[in-house]
N, C-alpha and C positions, 0 to 999 in steps of 0.2 A: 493215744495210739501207742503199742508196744511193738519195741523193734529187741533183735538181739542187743545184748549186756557190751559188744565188742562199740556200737556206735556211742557210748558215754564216755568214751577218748574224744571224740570230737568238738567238745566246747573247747579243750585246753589247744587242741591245732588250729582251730578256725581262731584264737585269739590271739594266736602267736600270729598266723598268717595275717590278720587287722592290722597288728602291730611292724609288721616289717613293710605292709603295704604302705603304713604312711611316712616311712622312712626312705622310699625309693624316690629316684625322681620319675617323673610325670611318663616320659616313654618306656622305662624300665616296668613300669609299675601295671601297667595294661595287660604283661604278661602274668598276672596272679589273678589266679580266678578267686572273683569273689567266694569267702565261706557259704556253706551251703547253709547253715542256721543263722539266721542275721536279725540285727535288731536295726532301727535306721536316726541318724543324725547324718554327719555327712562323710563316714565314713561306716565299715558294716563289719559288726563284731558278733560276738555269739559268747557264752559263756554264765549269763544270765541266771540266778537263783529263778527259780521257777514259781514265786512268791512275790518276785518285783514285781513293783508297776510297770505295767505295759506303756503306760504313756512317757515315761519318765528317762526310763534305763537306757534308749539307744544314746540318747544325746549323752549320757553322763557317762557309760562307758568309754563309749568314743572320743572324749575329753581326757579322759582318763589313760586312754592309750595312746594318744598323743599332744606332744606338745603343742603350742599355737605354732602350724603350718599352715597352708594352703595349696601344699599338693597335694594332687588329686589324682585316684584311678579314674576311669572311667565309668559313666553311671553302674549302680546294682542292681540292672535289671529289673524283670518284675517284683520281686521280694516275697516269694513265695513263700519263703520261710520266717518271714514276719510278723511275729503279733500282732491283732490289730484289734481293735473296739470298734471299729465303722460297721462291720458286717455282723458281728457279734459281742453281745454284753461277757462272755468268755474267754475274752483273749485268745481267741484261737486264730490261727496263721492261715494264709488265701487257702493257702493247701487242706488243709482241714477243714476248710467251709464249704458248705453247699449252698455256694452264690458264686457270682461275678464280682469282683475285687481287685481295682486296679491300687496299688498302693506307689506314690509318686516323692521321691525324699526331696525335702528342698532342696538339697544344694543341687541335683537336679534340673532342679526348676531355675535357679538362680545362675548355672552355668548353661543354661540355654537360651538365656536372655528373656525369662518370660516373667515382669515385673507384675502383672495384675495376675487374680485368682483364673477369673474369666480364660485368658492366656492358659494357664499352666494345666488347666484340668482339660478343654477342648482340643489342646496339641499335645497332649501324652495321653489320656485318657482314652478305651477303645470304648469308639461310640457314642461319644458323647458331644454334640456341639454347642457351641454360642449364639445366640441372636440377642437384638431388646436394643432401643434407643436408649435416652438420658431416663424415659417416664418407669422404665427396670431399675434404677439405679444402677450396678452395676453389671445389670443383664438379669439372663435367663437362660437356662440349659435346655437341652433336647438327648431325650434316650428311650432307646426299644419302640419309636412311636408316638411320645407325647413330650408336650412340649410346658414350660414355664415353670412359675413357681410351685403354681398350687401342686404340681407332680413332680417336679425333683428338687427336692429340697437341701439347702445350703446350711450349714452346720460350723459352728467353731467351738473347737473344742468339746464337739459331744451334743452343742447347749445350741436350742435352734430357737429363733428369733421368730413370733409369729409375724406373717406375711401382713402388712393392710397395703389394699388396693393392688395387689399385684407387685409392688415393691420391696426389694431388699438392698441396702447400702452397703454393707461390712459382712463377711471381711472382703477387703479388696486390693491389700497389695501382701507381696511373696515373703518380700526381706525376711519379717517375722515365721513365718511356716520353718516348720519342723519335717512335716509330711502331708501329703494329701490324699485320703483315702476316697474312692471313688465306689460306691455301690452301687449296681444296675438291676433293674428288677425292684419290684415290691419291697417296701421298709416299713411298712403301717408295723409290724410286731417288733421294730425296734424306736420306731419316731414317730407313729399316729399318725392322724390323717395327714394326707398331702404328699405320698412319695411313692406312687403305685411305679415311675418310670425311673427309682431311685435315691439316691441322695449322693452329698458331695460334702465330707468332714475334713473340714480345714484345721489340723492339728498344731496350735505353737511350738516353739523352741520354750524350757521351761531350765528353773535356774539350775547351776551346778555349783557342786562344791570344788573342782577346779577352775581356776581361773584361766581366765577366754574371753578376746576384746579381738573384734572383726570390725573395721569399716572400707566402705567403699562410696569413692566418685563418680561420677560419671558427665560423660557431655554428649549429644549429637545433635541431627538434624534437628530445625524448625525450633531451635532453640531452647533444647530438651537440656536440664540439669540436674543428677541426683545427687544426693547424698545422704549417705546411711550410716549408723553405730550399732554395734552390739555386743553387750557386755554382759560376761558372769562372774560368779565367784562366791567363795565366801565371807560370812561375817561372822566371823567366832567360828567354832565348831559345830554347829547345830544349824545355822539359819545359812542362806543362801539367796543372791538374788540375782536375776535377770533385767535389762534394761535394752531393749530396741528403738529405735528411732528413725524414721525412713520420711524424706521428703522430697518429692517431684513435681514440676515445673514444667513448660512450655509453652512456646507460641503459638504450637499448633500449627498444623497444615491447610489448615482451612480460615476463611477469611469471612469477613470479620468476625470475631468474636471464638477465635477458636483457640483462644488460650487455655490452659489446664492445669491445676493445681492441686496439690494432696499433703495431707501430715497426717503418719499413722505412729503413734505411740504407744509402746506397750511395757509395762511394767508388769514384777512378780516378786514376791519373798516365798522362800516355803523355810519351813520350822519342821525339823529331827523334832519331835517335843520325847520322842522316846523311837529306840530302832524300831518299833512295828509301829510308829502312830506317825503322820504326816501331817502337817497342815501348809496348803497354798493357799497366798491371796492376790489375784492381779485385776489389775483397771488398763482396758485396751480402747484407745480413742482414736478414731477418724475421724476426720476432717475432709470432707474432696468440694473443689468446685469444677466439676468437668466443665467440658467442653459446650456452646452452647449450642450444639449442630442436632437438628432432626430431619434431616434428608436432604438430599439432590433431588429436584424435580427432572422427569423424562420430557425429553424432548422427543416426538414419535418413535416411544416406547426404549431410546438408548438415553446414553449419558453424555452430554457434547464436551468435547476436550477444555472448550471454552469456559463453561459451567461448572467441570469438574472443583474445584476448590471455592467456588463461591458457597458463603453462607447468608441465606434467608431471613435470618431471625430479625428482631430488634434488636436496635443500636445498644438502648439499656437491658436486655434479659437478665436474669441471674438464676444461678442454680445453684443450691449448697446442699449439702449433707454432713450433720454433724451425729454421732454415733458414739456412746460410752459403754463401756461391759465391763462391769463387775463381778466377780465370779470368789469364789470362798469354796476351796474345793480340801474334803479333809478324807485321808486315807488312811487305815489301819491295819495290819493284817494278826492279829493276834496267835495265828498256826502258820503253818506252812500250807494249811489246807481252807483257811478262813480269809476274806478278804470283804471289807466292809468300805464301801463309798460313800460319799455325800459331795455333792454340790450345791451350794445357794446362789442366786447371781438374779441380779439389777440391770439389766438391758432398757438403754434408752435410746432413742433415733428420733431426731429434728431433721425436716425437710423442707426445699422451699424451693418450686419451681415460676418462672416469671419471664413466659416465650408466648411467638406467637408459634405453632406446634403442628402447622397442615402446609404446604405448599402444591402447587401443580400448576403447572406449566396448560395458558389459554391458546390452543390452537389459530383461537377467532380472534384474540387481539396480540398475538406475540407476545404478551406478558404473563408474571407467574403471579397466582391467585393465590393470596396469603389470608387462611383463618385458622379458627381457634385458640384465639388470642387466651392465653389460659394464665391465671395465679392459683397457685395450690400450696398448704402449710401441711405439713402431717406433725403429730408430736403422740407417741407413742413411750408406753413406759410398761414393762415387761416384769415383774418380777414371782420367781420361782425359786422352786427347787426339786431335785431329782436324788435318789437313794436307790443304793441296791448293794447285795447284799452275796458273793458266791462261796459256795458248800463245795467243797473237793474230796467225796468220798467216794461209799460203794454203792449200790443196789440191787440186791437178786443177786449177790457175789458179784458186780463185774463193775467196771469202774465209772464211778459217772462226775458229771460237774454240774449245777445247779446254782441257777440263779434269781431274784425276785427280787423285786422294786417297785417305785412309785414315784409318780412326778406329778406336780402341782403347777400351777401359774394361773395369775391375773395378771390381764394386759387392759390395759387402760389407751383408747386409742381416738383419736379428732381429727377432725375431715374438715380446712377452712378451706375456699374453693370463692370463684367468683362465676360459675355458672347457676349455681342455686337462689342467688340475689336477683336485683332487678337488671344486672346489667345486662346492655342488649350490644349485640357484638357487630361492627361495621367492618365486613370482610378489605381489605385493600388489594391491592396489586402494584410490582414494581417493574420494571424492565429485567429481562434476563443478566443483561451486563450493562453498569455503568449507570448503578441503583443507588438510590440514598434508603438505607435500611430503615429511619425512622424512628420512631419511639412507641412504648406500650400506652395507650389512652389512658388518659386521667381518671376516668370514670369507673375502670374495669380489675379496681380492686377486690383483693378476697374476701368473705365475711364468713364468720362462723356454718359450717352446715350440719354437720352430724357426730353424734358421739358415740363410741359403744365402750362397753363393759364385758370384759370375757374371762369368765374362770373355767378354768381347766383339772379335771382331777383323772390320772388313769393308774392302770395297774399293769403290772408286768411281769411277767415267767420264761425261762429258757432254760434248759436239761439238754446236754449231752451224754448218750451213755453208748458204752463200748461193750458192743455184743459180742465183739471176736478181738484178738489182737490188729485185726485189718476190718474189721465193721464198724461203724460208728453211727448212730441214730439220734439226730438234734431235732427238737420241736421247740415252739415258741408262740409265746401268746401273747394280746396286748390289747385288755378294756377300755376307752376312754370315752367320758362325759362332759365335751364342753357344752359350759351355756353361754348363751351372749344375749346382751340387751343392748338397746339401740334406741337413742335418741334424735331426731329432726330438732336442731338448734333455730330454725325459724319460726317455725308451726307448733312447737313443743310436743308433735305426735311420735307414740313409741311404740315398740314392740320385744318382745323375748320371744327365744326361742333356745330348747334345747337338743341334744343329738346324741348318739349312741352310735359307737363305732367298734366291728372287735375284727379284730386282725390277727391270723394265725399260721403260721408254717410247718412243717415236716419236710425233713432232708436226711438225704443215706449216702453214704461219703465209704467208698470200698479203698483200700491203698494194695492196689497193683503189685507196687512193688513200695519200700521204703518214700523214694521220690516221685511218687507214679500214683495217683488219686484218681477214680471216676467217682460220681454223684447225680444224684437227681433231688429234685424239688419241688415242694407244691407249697403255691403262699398267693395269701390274700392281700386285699390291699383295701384304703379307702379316700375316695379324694372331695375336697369342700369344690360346693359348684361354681366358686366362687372364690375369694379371699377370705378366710370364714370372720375376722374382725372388722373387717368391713361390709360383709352382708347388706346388703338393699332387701327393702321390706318383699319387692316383688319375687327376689330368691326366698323368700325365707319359707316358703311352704314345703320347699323340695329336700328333698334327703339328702344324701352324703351319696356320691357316687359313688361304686364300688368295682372291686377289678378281682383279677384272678390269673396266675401265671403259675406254668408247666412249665420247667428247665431241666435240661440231662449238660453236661460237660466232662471235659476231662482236664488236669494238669499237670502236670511234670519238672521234673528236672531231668538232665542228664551231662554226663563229661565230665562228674565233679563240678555240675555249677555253670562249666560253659556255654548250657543254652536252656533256657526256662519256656513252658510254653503254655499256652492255654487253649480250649476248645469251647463252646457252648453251644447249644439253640436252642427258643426257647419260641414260647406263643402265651400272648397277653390278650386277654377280654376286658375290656370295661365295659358295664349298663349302667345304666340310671343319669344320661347324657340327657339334658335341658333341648327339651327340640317340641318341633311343633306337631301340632294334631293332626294327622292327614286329611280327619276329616271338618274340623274345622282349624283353617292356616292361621288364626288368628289367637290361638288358644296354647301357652305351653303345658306341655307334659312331661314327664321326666321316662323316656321311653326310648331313649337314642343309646346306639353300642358302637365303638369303636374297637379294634382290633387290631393284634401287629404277629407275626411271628418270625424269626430270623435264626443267622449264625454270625458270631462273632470269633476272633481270632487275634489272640499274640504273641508275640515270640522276642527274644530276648537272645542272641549270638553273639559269642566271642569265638569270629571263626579262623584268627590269625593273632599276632601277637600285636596288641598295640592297636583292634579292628575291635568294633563292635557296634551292630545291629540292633536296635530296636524297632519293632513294627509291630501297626495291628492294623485290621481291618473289621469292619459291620457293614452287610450287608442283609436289607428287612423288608417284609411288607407291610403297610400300614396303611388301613382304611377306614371308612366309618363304613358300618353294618348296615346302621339305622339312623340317619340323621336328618333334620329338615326344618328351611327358616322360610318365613314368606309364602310359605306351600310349598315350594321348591326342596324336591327332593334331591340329598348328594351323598346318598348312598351309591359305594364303592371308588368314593374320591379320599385322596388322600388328606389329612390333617394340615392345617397351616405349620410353616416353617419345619416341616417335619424333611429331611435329605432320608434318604433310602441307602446310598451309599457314602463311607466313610471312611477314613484312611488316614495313619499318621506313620511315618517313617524318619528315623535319624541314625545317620551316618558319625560314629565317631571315629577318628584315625589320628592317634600319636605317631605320628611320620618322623620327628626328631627329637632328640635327647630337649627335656621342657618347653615342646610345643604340640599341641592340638589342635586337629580341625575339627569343626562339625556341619553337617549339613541336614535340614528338618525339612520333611515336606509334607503338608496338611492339605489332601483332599475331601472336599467336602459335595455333596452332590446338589440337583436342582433341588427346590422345594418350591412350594405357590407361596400366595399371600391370599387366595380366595376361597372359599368352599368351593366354588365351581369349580377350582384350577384350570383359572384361563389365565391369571396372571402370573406366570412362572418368571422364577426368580433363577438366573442360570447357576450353572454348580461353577468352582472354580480350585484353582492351586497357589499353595503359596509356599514359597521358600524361603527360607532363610541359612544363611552362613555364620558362622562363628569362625574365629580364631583364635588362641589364646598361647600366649607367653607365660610362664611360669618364671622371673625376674629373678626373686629370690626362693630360699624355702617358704618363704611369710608373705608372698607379695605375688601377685596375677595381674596380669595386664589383658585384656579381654576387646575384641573388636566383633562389632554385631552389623549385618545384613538384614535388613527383615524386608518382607514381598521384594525379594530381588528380581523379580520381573515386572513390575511395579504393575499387576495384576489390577483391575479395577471391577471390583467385588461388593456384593451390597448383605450388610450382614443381618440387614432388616428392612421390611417397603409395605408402602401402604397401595391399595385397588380401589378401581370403583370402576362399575360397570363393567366388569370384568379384564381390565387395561391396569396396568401398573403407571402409576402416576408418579409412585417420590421412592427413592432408595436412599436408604439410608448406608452411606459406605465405609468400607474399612480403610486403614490409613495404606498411603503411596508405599513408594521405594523409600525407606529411612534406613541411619545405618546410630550406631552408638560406640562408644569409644569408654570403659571402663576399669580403672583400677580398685584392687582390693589389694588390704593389710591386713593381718593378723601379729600381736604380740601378747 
């Protein structure tokens, strides 16, 4: 996009302004409005050769322009003016895209107390929320209408982890994030099946050649303890590395067995091997054993004060996830106009769950009825690679960008389980209160059940070209053929099957004025009906779901910065929805369509000196068309877990010379648990508080609030017979107490 020759002053003011921002103290400094062109670590610079890496340069600039501090202005805002990769393989900025793009920096995240991913993307994120017990790992999101994995897919660093069973572990805690880009709407023509309601790229901190060593403490409620490192720098003049290290603990709120433990390490070297050639190599590992909680049983349909903190499970459960990523990512740009990528990377995930996994409360005996005694191992091994390649020239005289690529992968994935065996499962029951939890039966060990085999090959295209100085026309395209085979480890019975999926967009992006964009969009989408590595033989005749979405928006800046905004609305189809025959109830077909269409909204104020607003809101309709199980038709009912209205608000205020308040309130609305939607799940609010001391220039003293009205919220629940039986709920009133250092 071409603006007049007078705006190319602007890198050199917006880097001075970085640079004095991070020289103020913390109430002084709220009165500088962020640069309007910004890159993101945890400070927002601009000045950028236009040839850097987009993933690389905010963190290294921003290093670069200051020393180790930890004073802070106040968040950047939306970051409209941000590079990004989430929404396009072109590095182009929200404002340039013809999408929804919420881009979140970590420090961000990490100055609003939000330690897990889950956290940080459903309370800043417009529109997006959380549900899923421990059997999610570490959940599942909700956007525009559809809800989990198979539709909004979770991303690090770019590199997406194929889903088996419904399951994702990592990434799952903040320390490490750089940034979080959130995409709404259709992603199949940038990530293939499985993201018609989005995706969520969780971007690292990556090494620098100044040196930068952060860590922080932490202590609160229920006997919560953190501790984190994070170090850069370099080695010799060419190489560089990063070092993260993040570890959390507690007792938990819930009783028995509600301890929780995590270790996320992350390491990286990158190699100068020459100024235009790059090489990164980093190994990021998790470790989590949460909590071993799957729900509160209801007591006539509420939650008894009584009951509130007891847990259900067995005495012995266990739950782990262990998680490696290996990644070899090499960049080179040999022009100013040529930029050539490559990533390989080794993705493995070990799981092991070991509960008993159903509860409900017996009207007829006063006790709660415990089954599904369940053991399950997953061990999955991922390995790929992704290439692509962008051309920065002309076409037809006008200027265009051009990209193409390919990504490969074989996932290797096993299903050990103890309901496929002989074992036969003796449901129990214990009293409400003043229970002996018991132990898992001797008998009801896992054995081998299933294996599959999935290679992956696709292909990819994206061109932006510039009709007018204020026109812009992006299209995008994306072929992919996985096969999968599947193996029954008891019976030795198998099967293959392969699939064909193409997914394409067009989008027209007008700029108003300079900081003032309108756009529209048309993009495909396509989703597995299923977890596609895991596939059961009885799915495997059905096709790829497929979706389709219309979007018009507008965004903005204005004030120099001081207020960023967004607009959207859009309307989603999905067909080819697994449902039954009308005419015979006992028969699936693939003939069901769900729909959603809505408006979303954000905004982004500095409307005083030392004040700043952030907000959004979604508001949507979301139905099935055509759906139906058992005969039972539930067309025009809403989708499980799916809220209709959303809302997230924070209040920031440097009220005195190095002090900050903050206040966050996340509205989320009802949703069911049934197809019938008889068993509604109510909507609820939650606040949280911060305050923060600014000690020294290098040092932050930080006090956290979180559900300060100790709301009692259920962020997942199971039905039957159209009654809500067990919720699963979000934590009480907790409060944390944390310092950070930088030298």
């Amino acid at each position: 996009m071409s603006y007049p020759a007078g705006r190319r002053a602007r890198p050199f003011l917006a880097a001075l302004s970085a640079a004095l921002s991070a020289s103020l103290p913390l109430a002084a400094k709220s009165q500088v409005v962020a640069p309007v062109e910004t890159h993101l670590d945890e400070i927002a610079i601009a000045g950028i050769p236009a040839n850097a890496p987009a993933d690389a340069v905010g963190a290294e600039a921003a290093a670069l322009l200051r020393k180790p501090s930890l004073t802070q202005a106040s968040p950047v805002g939306l970051n409209l003016r941000t590079p990004s990769r989430g929404a396009s393989r072109l590095g182009l900025t929200p404002l340039e895209t013809p999408a929804s793009l919420d881009i979140v920096s970590g420090e961000t995240i990490r100055l609003r107390g939000q330690s897990s991913v889950l956290e940080a993307v459903s309370q800043n994120g417009t529109g997006i929320t959380a549900f899923g017990s421990p059997g999610f790992g570490i959940g599942a999101f909700t956007a525009r209408g559809f809800a989990g994995q198979n539709s909004i897919q979770t991303l690090f660093d770019g590199t997406r982890l194929y889903v088996g069973a419904n399951t994702l572990t990592f990434p799952f805690d903040t320390w490490n994030v750089e940034r979080i880009e959130v995409l709404r709407g259709p992603a199949s023509v940038l990530y293939g099946e499985g993201a018609i309601g989005g995706i969520v790229n969780v971007v690292s901190k990556k090494p620098l050649f100044t040196p930068l060593n952060v860590a922080r403490v932490g202590l609160g409620s229920d006997g919560l303890a953190r501790a984190a490192v994070d170090t850069t720098g370099p080695i010799g003049e060419s190489m560089a590395y990063r070092l993260n290290i993040s570890g959390n603990r507690a007792d938990g709120w819930i009783s028995p067995n509600g301890e929780f433990r995590n270790l996320a390490i992350s390491g990286a070297l990158t190699l100068r091997a020459t100024p235009d050639l790059t090489f990164t190599v980093s190994h990021d590992l998790g470790y989590q054993e949460p909590t071993r909680y799957w729900g509160t049983p209801l007591v006539n349909g509420r939650v008894l004060d009584a009951v509130r903190f007891n847990n259900y499970n067995v005495r012995d459960s266990k739950i782990t996830y262990n998680d490696n990523w290996t990644q070899f990512r090499t960049e080179w740009t040999p022009s100013a106009d040529i930029t050539v990528r490559n990533t390989a990377y080794r993705l493995q995930s070990r799981r092991h769950w070991f509960d008993v996994e159903q509860t409900a409360y017996n009207p007829t005996t006063g006790l709660v009825d415990r089954s599904d005694y369940t053991e399950i191992y997953h061990s999955q091994e991922q390995i790929g690679n992704r290439f692509d390649a962008t051309i920065r020239g002309s076409a037809f005289g006008l200027a265009n960008q051009f990209t193409a690529g390919f990504d490969v992968n074989h996932i290797a994935f096993r299903h050990t389980n103890n309901f496929s065996g002989d074992f036969v499962e003796t449901p129990t029951s214990v009293p409400l209160i003043g229970y002996d939890p018991g132990f898992f039966p001797a008998n009801g060990r896992a054995v081998p059940a299933y294996a599959t085999s999935t290679n992956q090959a696709s292909v990819f295209a994206e061109n932006r070209l510039e009709l007018t100085d204020r026109l812009s026309f992006l299209a995008g395209v994306r072929f992919d053929a996985p096969h999968l085979s599947r193996v029954n480890l008891l019976n030795r019975t198998s099967f293959e099957r392969s699939f064909r999926a193409l997914g394409y967009r067009f989008g027209l992006v007008y700029a108003v004025a300079p900081d003032t964009t309108l756009y529209a969009q048309y993009a495909t989408a396509t989703d597995p009906v299923n977890s596609l590595i895991s596939l059961s033989q009885s799915l495997a005749g059905f096709e790829l779901s497929t979706g389709r979405q219309v979007e018009v928006g507008a965004k903005g800046l204005a004030f120099g910065g001081a207020v960023e905004w967004t607009l959207a609305g859009y309307r989603i189809v999905k067909d080819n929805l697994i449902s039954n025959d009308p005419a015979r109830p006992t028969v699936s077909v693939q003939v069901g369509q769900q729909s959603s269409y809505g408006a979303e909204a954000a905004l982004s104020w500095l409307p005083a000196p030392g004040l700043r607003v952030d907000a959004n809101l979604a508001l949507l309709n979301a139905e099935y068309d055509a759906f139906s199980q058992g005969g039972v038709s539930f067309a025009g009912n809403r989708p499980i877990n799916v809220p209709e209205q959303v809302a997230n608000l924070w209040v920031n205020w440097a009220f005195a010379r190095d002090w900050e308040a903050r206040v966050g309130v996340q509205y989320v609305g009802a949703v069911f648990s049934d197809f019938a939607n008889l068993a509604r799940r109510p909507d609820y609010t939650l606040v949280t508080l911060g305050l923060d001391r600014q000690v020294t220039p290098s040092s932050r003293l930080s006090f956290r609030v979180f559900n300060l009205l100790d709301t009692v919220y259920a962020v997942d629940g199971r039905a039957a017979g159209g009654m809500n039986t067990c919720w699963y709920l979000g934590r009480p009133r907790s409060f944390e107490v944390a310092y950070t250092v930088a030298w």
